[in-house]
C-alpha positions in Angstrom: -17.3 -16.4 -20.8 -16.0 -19.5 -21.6 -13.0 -20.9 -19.5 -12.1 -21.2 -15.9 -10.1 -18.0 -16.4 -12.9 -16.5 -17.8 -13.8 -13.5 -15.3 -17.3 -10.4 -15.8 -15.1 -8.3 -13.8 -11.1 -8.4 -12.7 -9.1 -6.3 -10.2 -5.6 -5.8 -10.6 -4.0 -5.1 -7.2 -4.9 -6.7 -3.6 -4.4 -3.5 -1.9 -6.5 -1.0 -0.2 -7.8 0.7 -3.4 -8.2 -3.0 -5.4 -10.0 -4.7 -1.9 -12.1 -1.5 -1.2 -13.4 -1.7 -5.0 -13.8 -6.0 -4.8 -15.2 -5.8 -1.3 -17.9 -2.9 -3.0 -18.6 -5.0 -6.2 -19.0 -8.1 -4.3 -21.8 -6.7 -1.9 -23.4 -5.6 -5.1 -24.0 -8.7 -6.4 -21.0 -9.0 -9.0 -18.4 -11.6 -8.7 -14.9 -9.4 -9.1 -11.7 -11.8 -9.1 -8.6 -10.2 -7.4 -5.6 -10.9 -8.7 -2.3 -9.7 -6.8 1.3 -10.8 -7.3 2.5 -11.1 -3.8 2.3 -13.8 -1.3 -1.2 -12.4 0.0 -2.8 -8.8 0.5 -1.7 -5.8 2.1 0.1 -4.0 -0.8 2.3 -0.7 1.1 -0.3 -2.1 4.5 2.0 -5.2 4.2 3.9 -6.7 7.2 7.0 -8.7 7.9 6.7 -11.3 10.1 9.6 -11.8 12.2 10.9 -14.2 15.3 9.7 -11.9 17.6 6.4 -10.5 16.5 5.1 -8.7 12.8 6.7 -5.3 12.1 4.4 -2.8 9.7 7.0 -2.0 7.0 4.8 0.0 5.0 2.5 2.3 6.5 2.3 2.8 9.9 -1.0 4.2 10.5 -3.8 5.9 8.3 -6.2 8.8 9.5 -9.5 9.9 8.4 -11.1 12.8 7.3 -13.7 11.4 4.6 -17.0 10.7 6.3 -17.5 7.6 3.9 -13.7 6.5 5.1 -14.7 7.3 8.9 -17.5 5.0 8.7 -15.3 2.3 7.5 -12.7 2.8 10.1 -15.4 2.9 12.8 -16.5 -0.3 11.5 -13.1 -1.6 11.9 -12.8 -0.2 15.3 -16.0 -2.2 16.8 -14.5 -5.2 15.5 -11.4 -4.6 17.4 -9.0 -4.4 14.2 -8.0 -1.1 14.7 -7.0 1.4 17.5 -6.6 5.2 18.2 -2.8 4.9 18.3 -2.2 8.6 18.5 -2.9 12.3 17.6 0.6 13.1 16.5 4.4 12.4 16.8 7.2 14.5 18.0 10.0 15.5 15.7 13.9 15.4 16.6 13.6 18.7 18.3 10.6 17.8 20.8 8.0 19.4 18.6 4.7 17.6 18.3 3.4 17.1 14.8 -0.6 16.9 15.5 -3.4 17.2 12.8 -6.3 17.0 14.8 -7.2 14.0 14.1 -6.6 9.9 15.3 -3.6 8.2 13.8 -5.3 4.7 13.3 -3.1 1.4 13.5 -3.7 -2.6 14.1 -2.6 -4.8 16.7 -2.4 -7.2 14.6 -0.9 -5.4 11.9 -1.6 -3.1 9.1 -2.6 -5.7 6.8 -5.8 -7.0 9.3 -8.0 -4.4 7.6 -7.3 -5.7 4.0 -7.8 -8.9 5.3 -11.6 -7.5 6.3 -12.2 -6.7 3.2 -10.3 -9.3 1.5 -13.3 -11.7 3.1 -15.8 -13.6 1.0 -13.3 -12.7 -2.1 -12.0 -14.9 -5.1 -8.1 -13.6 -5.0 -5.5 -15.4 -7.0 -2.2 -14.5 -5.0 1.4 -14.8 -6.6 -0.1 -14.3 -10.2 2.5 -11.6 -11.6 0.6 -10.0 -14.5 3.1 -9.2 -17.2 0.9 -7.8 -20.3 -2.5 -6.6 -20.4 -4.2 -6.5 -24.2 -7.6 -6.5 -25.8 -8.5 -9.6 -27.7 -11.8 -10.1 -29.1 -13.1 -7.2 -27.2 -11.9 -8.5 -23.9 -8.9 -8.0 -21.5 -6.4 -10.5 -21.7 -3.7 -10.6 -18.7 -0.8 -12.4 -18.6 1.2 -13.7 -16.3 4.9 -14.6 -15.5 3.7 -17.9 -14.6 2.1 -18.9 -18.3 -1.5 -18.3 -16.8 -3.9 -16.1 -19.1 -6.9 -14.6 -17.4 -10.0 -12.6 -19.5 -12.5 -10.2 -18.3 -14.6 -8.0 -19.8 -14.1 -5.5 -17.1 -10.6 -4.1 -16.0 -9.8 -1.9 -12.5 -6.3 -1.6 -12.2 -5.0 -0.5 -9.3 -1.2 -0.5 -8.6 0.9 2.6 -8.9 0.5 4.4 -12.0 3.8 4.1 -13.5 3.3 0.1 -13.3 -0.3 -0.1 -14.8 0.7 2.7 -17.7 3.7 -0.5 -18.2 1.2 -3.9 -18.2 -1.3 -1.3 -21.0 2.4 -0.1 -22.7 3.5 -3.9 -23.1 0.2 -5.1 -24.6 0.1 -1.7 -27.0 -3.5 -0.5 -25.7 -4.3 2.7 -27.2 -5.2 5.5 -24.2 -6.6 9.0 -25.2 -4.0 11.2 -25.8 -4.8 13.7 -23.0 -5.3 10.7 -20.3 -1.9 8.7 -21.1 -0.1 12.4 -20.2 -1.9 13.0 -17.6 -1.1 9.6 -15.9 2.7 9.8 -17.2 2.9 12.9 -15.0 1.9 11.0 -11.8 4.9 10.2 -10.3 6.2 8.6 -6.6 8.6 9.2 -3.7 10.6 5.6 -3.5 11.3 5.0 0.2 14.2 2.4 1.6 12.8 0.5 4.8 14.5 -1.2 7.3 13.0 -3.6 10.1 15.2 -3.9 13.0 14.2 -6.2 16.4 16.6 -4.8 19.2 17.3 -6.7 22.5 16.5 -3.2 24.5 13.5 -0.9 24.8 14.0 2.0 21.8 14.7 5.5 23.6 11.9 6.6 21.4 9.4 9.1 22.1 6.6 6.8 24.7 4.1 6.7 22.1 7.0 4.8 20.2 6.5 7.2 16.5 9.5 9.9 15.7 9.3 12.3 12.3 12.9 12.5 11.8 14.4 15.3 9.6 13.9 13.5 6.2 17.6 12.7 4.9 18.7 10.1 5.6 15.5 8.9 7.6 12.1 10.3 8.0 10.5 8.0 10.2 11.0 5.6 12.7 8.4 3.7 14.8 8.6 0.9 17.5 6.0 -2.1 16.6 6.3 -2.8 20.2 5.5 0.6 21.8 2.4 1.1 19.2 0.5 -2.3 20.0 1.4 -2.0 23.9 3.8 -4.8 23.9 5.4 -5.1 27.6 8.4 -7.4 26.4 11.8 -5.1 26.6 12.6 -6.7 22.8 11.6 -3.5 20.1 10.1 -3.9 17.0 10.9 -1.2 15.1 10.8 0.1 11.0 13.3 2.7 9.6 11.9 4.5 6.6 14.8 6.5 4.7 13.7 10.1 2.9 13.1 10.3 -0.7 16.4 11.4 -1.5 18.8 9.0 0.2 16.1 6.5 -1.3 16.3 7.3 -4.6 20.5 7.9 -4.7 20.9 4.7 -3.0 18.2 2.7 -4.4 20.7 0.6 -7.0 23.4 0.3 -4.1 24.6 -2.9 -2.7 22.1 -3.8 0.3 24.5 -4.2 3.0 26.1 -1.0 2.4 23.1 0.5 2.8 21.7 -1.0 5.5 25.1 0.1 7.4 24.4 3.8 6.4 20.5 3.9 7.3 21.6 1.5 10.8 24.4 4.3 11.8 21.8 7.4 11.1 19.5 5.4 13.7 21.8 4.4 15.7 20.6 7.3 19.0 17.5 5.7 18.5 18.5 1.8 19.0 19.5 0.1 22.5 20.8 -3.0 23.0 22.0 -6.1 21.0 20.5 -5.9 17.2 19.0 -9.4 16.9 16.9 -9.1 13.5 17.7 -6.5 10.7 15.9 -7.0 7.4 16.2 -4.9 4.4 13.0 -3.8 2.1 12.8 -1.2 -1.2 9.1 0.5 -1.6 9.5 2.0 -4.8 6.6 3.7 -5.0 5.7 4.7 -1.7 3.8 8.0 -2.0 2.9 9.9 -5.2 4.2 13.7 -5.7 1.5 14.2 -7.9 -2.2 13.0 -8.2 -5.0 12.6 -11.2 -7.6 15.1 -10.1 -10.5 12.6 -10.3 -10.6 9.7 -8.0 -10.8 7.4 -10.7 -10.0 7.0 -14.5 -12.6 5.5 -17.1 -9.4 5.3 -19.7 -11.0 2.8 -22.1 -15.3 2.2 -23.2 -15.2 -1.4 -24.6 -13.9 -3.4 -23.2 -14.6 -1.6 -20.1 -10.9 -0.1 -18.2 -11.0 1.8 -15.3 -7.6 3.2 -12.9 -7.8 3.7 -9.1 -5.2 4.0 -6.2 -3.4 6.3 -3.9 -2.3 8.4 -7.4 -5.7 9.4 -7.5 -7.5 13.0 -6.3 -5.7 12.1 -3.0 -2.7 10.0 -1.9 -2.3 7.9 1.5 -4.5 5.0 2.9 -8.1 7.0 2.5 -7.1 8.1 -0.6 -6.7 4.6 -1.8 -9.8 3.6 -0.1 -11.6 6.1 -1.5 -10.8 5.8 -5.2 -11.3 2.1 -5.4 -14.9 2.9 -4.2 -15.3 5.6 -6.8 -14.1 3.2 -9.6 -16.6 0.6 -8.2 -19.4 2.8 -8.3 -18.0 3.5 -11.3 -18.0 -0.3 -12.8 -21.5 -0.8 -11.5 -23.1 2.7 -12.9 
């Protein structure tokens, strides 16, 4: 190591998976840098902020199932960050959708449990990576910006079809059998809308609705979720895969007009925010079937996220501590 930029261990992605991994390598004595290209962390557990309150344009809420992920959330719930928002949602018909288990969420938005783990951290925000390449037996990265970071030790941990892209543009060699496995891992894009209304939503009182899927799958009031008394709602429009994906290259107005008009039974009152927001790669259709990928020896280049063994927020949370254990066996 010889330069500032010079790093033992790098993670690619300040997201659940990239700040469960850091959060795991830091407590075990390493010194991970984080490196993210957004304003700050969150990744898909991102909010917006708006004039009236944050709105969770991403996920909603996260369950758990994993006992190693339970124990996290219980953490999380002693500390006040997160809340048993609800065991289910009704659909359109009046059907309740319930899995047994709590549907976690945070008053003060999603992105207050990233910012847990996010604690203690080196993270270089607004550092858009560009190319990844070996040179002299390290990992060079790249970024938009002219800034050129080197680590012996590589966890990337963005959606698949982006990290296969920063390897592609650098030419890295990947076994055969890995680089088709990871080509097949592929993602639902979802179109989001955040709208603040001047009346109380007619949603369901818990304030979460599973809509039919096309055009919209999900809506959910900000306001009802964190207990808010104020009349204002807060509330995120997700469109289904399909719309997403037709529309996804269409002008934005237009298709905020056509997502606005499918919602419209379930807005009241005077719209007096309406922002526009494209996840392209909001849940995989198809996982790796390990929760992590060793895809390169020397240097040292490991894969982890949500397209890993399982999808969602545990899944994430799950495989970044898998490819830290990983990194530190």
């Amino acid at each position: 190591m010889n330069s500032a930029n010079d790093h033992p261990i790098i993670v690619l992605g300040a997201g659940m998976s990239g700040l469960a991994a850091a959060s795991l390598l830091s407590q075990s004595g390493c010194s991970p840098l984080v490196l993210d290209k957004a304003r700050g962390v969150g990744g898909r557990m991102s909010r917006r902020r708006t004039e009236w309150g944050p709105i969770d344009h991403g996920a909603s809420f996260f369950q758990a199932r994993h006992p190693l992920f339970q124990k996290q959330v219980d953490a999380w719930l002693q500390q006040g960050l997160v809340f048993s928002w609800s065991r289910g949602f009704s659909d359109e018909s009046g059907h309740r959708r319930e899995s047994g288990v709590p549907c976690y969420a945070c008053s003060e938005g999603m992105n207050a449990v990233l910012k847990d783990l996010a604690r203690g951290l080196a993270i270089h925000t607004r550092q858009k990576v560009q190319r990844v390449c070996v040179v002299q037996d390290q990992w060079q990265l790249e970024t938009e910006g002219g800034e050129t970071y080197r680590t012996d030790a590589l966890l990337m941990t963005a959606p698949v079809p982006q990290s296969l892209e920063l390897l592609n543009q650098g030419k890295v060699s990947l076994d055969d059998s890995h680089r088709s496995a990871l080509a097949s891992i592929d993602y639902e894009p979802c179109l989001a809308l955040m709208v603040v209304t001047s009346q109380k939503s007619p949603l369901p009182e818990d304030g979460g609705l599973w809509l039919s899927g096309e055009p919209l799958s999900w809506i959910a009031d900000q306001s009802r979720k964190t207990g808010s008394e104020n009349a204002i709602s807060r509330l995120v429009l997700h469109a289904g895969p399909d719309f997403s994906r037709t529309h996804w290259d269409e002008d934005p107005e237009k298709v905020t007009e056509e997502i606005l008009k499918a919602a419209d039974p379930w807005l009241a009152g005077e719209r007096l925010s309406v922002q526009y927001h494209r996840w392209r790669y909001k849940t995989p259709l198809k996982v790796f079937p390990e929760p992590c990928l060793k895809a390169h020896a020397k240097p040292a280049l490991f894969l982890a996220g949500d397209g890993f063994q399982r999808s969602g927020v545990e899944g994430a949370y799950l495989s970044g501590r898998a490819a830290a254990q990983a990194l530190l066996s």
